[in-house]
C-alpha positions in Angstrom: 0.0 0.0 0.0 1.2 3.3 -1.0 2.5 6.1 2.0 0.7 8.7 1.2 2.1 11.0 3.7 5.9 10.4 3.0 7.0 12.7 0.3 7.7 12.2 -2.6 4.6 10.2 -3.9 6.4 7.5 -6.3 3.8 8.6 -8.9 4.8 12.3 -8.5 8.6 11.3 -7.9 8.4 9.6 -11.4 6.3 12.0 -13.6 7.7 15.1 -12.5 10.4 15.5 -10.2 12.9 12.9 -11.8 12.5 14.3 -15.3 12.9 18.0 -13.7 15.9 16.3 -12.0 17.4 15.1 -15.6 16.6 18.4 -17.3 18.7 20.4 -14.6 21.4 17.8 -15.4 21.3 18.5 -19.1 20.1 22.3 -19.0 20.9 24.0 -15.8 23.7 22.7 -13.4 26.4 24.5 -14.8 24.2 28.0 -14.7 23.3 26.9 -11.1 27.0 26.6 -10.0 27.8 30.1 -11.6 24.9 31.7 -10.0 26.3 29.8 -6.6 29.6 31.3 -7.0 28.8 34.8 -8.2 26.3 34.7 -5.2 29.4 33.9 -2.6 31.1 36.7 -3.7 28.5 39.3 -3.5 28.2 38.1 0.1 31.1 38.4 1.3 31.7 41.8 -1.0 28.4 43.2 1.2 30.0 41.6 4.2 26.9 39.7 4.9 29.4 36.6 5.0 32.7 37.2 6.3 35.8 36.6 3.9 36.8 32.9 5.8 33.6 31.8 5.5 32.9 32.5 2.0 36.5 31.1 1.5 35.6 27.7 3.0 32.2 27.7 0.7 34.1 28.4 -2.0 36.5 25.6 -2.0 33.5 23.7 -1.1 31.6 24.3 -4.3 35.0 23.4 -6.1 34.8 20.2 -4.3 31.2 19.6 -5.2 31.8 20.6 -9.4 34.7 18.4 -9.7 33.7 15.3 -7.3 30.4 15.3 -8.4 29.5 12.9 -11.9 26.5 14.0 -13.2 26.1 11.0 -15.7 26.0 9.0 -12.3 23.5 11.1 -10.9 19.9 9.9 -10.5 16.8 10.4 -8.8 16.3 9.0 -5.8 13.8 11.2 -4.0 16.3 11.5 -0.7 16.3 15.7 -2.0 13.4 17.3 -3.3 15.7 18.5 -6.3 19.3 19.8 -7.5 19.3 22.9 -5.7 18.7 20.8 -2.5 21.2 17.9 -3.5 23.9 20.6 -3.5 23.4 22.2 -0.7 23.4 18.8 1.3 26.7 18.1 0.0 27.8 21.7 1.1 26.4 20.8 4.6 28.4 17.1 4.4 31.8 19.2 4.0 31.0 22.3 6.2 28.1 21.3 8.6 25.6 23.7 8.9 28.2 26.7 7.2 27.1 24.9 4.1 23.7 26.0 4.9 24.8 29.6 4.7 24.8 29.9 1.0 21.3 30.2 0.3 21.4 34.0 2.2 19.0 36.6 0.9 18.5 34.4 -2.2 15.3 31.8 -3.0 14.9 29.3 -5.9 12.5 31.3 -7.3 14.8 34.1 -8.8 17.5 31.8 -8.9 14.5 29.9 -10.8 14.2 32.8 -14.1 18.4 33.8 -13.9 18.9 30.5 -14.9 16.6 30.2 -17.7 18.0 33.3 -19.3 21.1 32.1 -18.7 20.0 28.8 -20.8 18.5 31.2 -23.3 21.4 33.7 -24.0 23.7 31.0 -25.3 20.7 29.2 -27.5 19.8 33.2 -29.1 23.4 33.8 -29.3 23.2 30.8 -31.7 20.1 31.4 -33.4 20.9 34.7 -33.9 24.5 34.2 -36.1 22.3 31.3 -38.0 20.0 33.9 -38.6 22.7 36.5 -39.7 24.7 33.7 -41.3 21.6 33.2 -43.7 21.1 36.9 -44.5 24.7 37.1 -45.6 24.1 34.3 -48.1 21.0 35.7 -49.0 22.6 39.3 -49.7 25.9 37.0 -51.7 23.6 35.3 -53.7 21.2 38.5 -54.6 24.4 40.3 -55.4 25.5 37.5 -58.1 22.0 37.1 -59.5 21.1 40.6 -59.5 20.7 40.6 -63.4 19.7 36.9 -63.6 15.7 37.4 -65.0 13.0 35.2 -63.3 9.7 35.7 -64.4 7.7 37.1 -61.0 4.0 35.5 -60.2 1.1 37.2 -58.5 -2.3 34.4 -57.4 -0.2 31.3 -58.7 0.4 33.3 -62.7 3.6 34.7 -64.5 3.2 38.6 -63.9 6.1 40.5 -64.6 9.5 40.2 -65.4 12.1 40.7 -62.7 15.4 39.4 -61.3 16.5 36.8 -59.2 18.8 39.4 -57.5 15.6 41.3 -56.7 13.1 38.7 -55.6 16.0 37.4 -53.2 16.5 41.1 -51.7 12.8 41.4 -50.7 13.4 38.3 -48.7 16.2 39.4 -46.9 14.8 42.8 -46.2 11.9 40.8 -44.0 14.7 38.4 -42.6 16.8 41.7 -41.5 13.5 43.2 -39.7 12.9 39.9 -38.0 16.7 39.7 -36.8 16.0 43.0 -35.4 12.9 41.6 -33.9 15.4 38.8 -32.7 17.5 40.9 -31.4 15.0 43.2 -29.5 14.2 40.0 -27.9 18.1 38.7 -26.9 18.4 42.2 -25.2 15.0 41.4 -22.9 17.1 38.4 -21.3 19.9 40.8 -20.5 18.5 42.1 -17.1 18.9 40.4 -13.9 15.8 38.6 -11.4 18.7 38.2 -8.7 18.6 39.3 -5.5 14.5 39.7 -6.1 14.4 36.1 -3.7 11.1 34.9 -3.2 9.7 38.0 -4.2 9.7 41.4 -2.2 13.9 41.3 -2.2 15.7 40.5 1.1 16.5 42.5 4.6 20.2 42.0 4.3 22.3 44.5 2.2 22.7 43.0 -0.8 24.1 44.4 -4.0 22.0 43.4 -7.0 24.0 45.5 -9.1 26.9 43.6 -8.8 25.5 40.1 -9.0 23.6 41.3 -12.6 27.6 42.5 -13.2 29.2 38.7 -12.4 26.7 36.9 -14.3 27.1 39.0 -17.3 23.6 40.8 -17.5 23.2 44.5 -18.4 21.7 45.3 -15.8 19.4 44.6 -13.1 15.2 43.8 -13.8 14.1 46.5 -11.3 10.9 45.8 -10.1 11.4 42.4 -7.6 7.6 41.2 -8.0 8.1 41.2 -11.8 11.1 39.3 -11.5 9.4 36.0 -10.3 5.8 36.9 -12.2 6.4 38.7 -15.4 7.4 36.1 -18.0 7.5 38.3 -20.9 11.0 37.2 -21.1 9.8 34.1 -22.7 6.8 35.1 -24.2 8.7 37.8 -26.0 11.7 35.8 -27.0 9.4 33.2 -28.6 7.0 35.7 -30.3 9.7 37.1 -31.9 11.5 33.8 -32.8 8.7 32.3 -34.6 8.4 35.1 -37.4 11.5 34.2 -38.9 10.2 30.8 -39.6 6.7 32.4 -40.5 7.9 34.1 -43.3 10.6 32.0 -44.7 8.4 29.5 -45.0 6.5 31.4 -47.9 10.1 31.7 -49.6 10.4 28.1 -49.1 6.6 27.4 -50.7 7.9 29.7 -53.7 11.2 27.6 -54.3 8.8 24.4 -54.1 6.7 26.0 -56.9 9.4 27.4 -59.0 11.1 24.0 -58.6 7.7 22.1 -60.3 8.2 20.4 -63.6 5.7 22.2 -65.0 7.8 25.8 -63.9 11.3 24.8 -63.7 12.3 28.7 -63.0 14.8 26.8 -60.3 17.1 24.4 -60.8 18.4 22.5 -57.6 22.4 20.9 -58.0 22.1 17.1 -57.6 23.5 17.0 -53.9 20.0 18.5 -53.1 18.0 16.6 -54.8 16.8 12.4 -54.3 15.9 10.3 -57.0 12.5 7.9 -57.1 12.8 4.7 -56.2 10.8 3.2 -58.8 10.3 6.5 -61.3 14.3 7.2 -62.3 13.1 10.2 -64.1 12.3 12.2 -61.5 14.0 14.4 -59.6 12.5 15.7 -56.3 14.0 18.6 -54.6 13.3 17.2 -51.2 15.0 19.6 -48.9 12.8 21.8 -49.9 9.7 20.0 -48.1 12.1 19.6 -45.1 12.6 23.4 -45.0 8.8 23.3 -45.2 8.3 21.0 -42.6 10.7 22.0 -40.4 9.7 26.1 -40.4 6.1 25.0 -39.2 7.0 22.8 -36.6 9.6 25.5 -35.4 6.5 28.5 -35.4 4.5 25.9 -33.8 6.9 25.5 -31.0 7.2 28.8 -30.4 3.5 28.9 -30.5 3.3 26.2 -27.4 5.7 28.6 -25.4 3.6 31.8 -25.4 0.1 29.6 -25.1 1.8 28.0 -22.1 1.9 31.4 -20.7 -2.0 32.3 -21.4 -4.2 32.8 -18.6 -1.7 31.7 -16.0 -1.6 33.6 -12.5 0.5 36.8 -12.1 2.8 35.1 -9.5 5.2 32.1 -9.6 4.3 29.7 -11.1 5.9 26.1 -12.7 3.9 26.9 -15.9 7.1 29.0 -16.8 9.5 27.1 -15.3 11.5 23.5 -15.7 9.6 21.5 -17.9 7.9 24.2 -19.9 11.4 26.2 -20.9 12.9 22.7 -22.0 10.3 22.3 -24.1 11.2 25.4 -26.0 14.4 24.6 -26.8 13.2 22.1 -29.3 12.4 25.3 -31.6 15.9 26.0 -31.7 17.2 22.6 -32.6 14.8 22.5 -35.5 14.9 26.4 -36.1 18.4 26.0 -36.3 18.4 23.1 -38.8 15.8 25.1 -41.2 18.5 28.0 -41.0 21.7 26.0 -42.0 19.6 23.8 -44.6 18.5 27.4 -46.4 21.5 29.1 -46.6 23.1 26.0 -48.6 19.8 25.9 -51.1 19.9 29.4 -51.8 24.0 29.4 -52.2 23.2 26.3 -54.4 20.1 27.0 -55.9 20.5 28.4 -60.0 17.7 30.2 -62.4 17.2 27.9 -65.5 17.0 31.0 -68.1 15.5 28.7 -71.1 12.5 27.8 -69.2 12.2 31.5 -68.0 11.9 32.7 -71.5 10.0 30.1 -72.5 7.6 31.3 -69.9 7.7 35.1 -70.4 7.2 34.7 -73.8 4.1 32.3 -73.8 2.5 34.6 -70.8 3.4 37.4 -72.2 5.1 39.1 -69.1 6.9 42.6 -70.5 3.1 43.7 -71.6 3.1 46.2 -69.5 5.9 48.2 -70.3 4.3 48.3 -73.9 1.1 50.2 -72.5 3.6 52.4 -70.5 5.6 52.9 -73.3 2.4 54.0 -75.3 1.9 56.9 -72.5 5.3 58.3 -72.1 5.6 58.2 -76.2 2.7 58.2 -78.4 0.6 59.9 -75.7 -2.2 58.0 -75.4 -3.8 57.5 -71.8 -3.3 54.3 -69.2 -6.2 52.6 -70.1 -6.4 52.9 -73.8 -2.8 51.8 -73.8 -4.3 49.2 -72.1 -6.6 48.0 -74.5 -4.1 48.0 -77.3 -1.9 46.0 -75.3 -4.2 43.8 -74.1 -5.8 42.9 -77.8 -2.1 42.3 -78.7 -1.2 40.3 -75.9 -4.6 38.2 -76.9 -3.2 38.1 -80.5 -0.2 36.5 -80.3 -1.0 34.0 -77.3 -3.8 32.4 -79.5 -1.2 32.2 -82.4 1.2 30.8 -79.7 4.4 33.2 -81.1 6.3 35.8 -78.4 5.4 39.1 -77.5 8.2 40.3 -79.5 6.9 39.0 -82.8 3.6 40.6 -82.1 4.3 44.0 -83.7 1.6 43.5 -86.9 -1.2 42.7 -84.0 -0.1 45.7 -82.2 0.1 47.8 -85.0 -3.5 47.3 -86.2 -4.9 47.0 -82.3 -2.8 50.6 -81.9 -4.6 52.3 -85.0 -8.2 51.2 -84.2 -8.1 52.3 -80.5 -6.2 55.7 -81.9 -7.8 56.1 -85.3 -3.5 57.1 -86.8 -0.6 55.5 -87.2 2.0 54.4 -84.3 5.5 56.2 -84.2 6.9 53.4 -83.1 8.5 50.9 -85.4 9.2 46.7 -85.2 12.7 47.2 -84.0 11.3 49.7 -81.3 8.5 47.1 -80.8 10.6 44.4 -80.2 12.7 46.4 -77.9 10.2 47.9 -75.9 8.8 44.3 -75.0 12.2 43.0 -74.5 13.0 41.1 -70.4 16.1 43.5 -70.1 14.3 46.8 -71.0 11.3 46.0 -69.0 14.0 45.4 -65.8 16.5 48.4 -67.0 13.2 51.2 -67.1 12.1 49.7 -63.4 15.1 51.9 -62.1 13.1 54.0 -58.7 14.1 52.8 -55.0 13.2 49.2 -54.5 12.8 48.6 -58.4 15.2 45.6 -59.9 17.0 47.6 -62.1 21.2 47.4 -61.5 21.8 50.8 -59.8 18.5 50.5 -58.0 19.7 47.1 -56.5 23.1 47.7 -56.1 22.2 50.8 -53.6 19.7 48.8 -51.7 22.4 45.8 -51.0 24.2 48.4 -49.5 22.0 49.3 -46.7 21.7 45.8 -46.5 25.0 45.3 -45.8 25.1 48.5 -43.3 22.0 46.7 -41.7 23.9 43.4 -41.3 26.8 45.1 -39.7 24.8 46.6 -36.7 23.4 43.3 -36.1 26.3 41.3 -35.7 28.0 44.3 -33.7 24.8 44.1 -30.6 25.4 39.9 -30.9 29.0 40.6 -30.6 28.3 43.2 -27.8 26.3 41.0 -25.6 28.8 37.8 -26.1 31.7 40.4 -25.1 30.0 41.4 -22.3 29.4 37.2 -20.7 33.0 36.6 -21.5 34.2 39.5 -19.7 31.6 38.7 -17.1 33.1 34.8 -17.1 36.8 36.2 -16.3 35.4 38.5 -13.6 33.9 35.6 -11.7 36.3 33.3 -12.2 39.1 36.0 -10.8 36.8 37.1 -8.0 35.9 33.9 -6.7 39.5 32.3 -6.6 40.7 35.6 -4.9 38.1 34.4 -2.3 39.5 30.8 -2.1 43.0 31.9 -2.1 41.9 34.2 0.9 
């Protein structure tokens, strides 16, 4: 018959407390013994623990990281959890001094420092993956930027424009959702310690100097919000699933461009797997990983911030343990997406033939004609329009390009006009042409070359400042790593 008085319950001990225990051991013990040590010092720096105590804690909790094997580790139920299992190995070297540690401090801020000190590296990451793919997204535009792709609007060939420009509207949504990103990073950069349960502490601590050792910007002021407000995560995740939101649209166009019946892309044959009955086909399969792997990321983002819904202004375990492992899964499969799209769109080339093929059956340039009429024959928009719509009609039925269209044009122009058109067949055939339809498109954002070339610039410029606040923030922790480590061995040594 089962105790029910004696804790832990063997159903409660084995469906949350010993996978808790495992994910500290994979996730958190290493930010727990930092937090321990950067702790020590601000006690004894505030005097609330005199220098030989703090010294014999110290080379304590050296005893306890090196002794201890985690892979050995499992749980029994003897301690409630990790934080508990190390502090009874402090009070097994130091008697009740061991005890003396957990001063003006709870788990519960300890709790949220050492979830953002589990997300910084993981953002870190995400962030140069995301960075990493705009660069290759900005070195691929830059060598396509006069490669023409036929552009489609509701599923049809539209216009003509470049691969170079096409690419460049993609990267200008990844570089607002790496800003996004990195808004985000910068909301895990203030400090919940010394906030303890909840209302702070009555000893003199210094909360400044803890959020200095542990590498934060500064300190999360208000002590309630520390332990309640989890906007931390819900942030970080709102903003991390976007990326993935939108990319996956650039993924659905390369799975459509890559069709048969398209063929605008052309995918090298390390990124593509062959049927294993139908030898004639070629199926661009990364690209449905991409797919796949962009919607289950958003979706795990989604779980994080629906987690969060409705849940008490107070702590809580709905933010905690279980809940921020489960998040990390969107950066494992985030990450993947990221790597896996760079190398397509390095890879990835524009078959031109199939292009024009398309252009000319669709009839893409059309437009330019009718603007062409109004800037030089002076009729108005619309009944340019008509005359270039009854010649587009024309030479689709007869199943010939737009550029051999110029009898059909030249009839269509003199009924709508009632006179002859200035323009001639070589003007015609140049008017209707891929390149002069790009070359005219020449305003901010068009894909004309000088038009392009200035925007990759602010790209680039963009790009820059992002990497420089990731760099920042990594410079900051390492500086914050040699700090501790220096401060806490001056405190063994005394």
């Amino acid at each position: 018959m089962t105790d029910l008085e004696t804790f832990p319950h063997p159903v409660y001990r084995d469906t949350v407390l010993a996978p808790l225990f495992e994910g500290v051991k994979a996730h958190y013990a290493a930010g727990m013994d930092t937090i321990n040590r950067a702790h020590l010092v601000m006690l004894v720096e505030t005097g609330i623990l005199s220098p030989d105590d703090g010294g014999a804690i110290a080379v304590a909790l050296d005893g306890i990281a090196t002794d201890l094997d985690h892979s050995q580790l499992n749980y029994t139920g003897e301690y409630e959890d990790w934080f508990f299992l190390v502090e009874a190995e402090l009070r097994k070297r130091l008697g009740d001094l061991g005890g003396a540690l957990h001063t003006a401090r709870s788990r519960n801020d300890m709790d949220h420092t050492l979830f953002k000190l589990a997300l910084r590296g993981r953002v870190a990451r995400l962030e140069a993956q995301v960075q990493d793919l705009a660069q290759a997204l900005l070195t691929k535009a830059r060598a396509e930027r006069d490669t023409l792709i036929v552009a489609y609007t509701h599923g049809q060939p539209a216009q003509p424009s470049t691969f170079g420009h096409y690419l460049a509207a993609a990267l200008e949504v990844l570089l607002r959702d790496a800003a996004r990103l990195s808004e985000a990073a910068d909301g895990l950069e203030h400090s919940p310690m010394g906030a303890a349960a909840i209302t702070t502490s009555g000893f003199p601590i210094d909360r400044a100097r803890m959020a200095d050792l542990l590498g934060f910007e500064g300190v999360l002021v208000n002590s309630y919000g520390c332990i309640a407000s989890v906007d931390y995560v819900t942030g970080l995740y709102s903003a991390m699933k976007l990326p993935f939101v939108h990319l996956g649209r650039l993924v659905q166009d390369f799975a459509f461009w890559s069709a048969f019946e398209v063929g605008q892309l052309h995918l090298p044959g390390g990124l593509v797997q062959i049927s294993s009955i139908m030898p004639q086909k070629r199926n661009p399969v990364p690209i449905e990983h991409m797919r796949h792997l962009a919607a289950v990321t958003a979706g795990r983002c989604d779980v994080m911030v629906d987690t969060m819904r409705n849940t008490p202004f107070t702590d809580m375990n709905d933010s905690e343990g279980e809940v921020q492992q489960a998040g990390y899964a969107a950066f494992e499969s985030g990450g993947r997406m990221l790597d896996l799209l760079a190398a397509v769109v390095s890879a990835a080339r524009v078959d031109g033939t199939r292009v024009r093929r398309t252009a000319d059956a669709a009839c893409v340039t059309i437009t330019e004609l009718a603007d062409t009429l109004v800037r030089d024959e002076g009729l108005t928009f619309r009944a340019a329009h008509h005359v270039a719509a009854v010649t587009a009609k024309s030479v689709i039925a007869r199943g010939v390009p737009l550029g051999e269209g110029f009898d059909a044009f030249r009839a269509a122009f003199a009924d709508q006009a009632g006179r002859e058109a200035a323009m001639d067949a070589a003007t015609f055939a140049q008017t209707v042409a891929m390149e002069t339809f790009v070359a005219r498109r020449d305003r901010i954002g068009g894909p004309a070359p000088a038009a392009l070339d200035a925007a990759f610039e602010g790209y680039a410029e963009t790009l820059v400042d992002l990497r420089t606040r990731t760099d920042l923030r990594a410079r900051r922790h390492a500086r914050a790593d040699q700090d501790l480590t220096r401060a806490f061995n001056d405190l063994k040594g005394a």
